[in-house]
C-alpha positions as a Markdown table, in Angstrom:
| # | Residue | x | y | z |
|---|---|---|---|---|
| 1 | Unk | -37.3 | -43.4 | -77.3 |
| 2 | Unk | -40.4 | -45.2 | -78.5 |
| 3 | Unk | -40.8 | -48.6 | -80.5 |
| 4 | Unk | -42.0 | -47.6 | -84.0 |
| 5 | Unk | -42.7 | -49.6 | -86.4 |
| 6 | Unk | -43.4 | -50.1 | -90.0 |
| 7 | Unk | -46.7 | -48.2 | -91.2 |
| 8 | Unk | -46.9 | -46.3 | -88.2 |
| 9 | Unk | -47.4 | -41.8 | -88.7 |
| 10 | Unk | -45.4 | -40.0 | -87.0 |
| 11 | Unk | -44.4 | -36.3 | -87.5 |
| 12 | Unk | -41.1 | -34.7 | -86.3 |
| 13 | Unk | -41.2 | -33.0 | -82.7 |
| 14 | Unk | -40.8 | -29.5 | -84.0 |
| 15 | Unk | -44.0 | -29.9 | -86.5 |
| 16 | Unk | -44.4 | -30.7 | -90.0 |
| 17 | Unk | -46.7 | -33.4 | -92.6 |
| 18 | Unk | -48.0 | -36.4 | -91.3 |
| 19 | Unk | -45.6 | -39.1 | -92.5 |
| 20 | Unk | -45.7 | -43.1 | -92.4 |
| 21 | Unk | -43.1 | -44.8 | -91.7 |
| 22 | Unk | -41.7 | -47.3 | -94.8 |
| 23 | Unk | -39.1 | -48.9 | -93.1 |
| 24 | Unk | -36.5 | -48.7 | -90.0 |
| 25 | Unk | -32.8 | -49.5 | -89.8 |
| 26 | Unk | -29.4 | -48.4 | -89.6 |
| 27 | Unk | -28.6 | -46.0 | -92.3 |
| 28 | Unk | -25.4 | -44.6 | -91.0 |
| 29 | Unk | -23.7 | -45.9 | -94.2 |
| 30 | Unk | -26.3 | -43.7 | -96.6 |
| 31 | Unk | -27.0 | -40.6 | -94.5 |
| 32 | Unk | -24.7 | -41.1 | -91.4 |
| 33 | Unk | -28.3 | -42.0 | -89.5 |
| 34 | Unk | -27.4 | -45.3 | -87.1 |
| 35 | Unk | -30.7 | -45.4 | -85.7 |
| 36 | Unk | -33.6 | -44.4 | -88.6 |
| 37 | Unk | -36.9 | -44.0 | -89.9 |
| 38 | Unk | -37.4 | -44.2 | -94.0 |
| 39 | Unk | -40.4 | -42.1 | -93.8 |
| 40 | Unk | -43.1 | -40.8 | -96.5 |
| 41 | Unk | -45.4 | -38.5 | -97.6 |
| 42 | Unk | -46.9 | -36.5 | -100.3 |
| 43 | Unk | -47.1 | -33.0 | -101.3 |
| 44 | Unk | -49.8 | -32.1 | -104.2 |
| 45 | Unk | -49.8 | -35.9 | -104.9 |
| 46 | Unk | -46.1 | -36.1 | -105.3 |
| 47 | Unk | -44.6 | -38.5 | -103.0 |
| 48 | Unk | -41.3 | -37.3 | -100.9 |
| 49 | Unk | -39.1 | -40.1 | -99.0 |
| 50 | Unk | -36.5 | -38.9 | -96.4 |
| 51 | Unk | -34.8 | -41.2 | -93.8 |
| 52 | Unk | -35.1 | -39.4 | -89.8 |
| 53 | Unk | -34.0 | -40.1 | -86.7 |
| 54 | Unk | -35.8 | -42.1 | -84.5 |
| 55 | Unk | -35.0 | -39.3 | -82.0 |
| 56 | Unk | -36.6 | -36.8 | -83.6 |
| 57 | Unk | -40.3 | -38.2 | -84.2 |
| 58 | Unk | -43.3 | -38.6 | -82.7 |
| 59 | Unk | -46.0 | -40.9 | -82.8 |
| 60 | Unk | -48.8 | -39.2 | -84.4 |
| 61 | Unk | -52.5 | -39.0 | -83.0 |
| 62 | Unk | -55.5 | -38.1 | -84.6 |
């Protein structure tokens, strides 16, 4: 697993937006995620929020 950190993109393994990550912690209380990513992005200018786990993301590269 890598060290992410806040403001970091990453995109999940199997492909999808370039998202930034907001914040990490446990969220297993909210979302049954222990180890996660609060990540964003926007579609047509609309921001979207979603909490991942860290297992499933990648660091992205341009």
């Amino acid at each position: 697993m890598r060290n992410f950190k806040k403001g970091d993109t990453v995109m999940i393994k199997s492909g999808g937006p370039i998202m930034t990550i907001q914040d990490l912690g446990d969220y297993s209380l909210s979302c049954g995620i222990e180890n996660g990513a609060m990540c964003i992005w926007f579609i047509d200018q609309k921001p979207m929020e979603k909490v991942f786990d860290l297992d499933t993301l990648e660091l992205y590269e341009s």
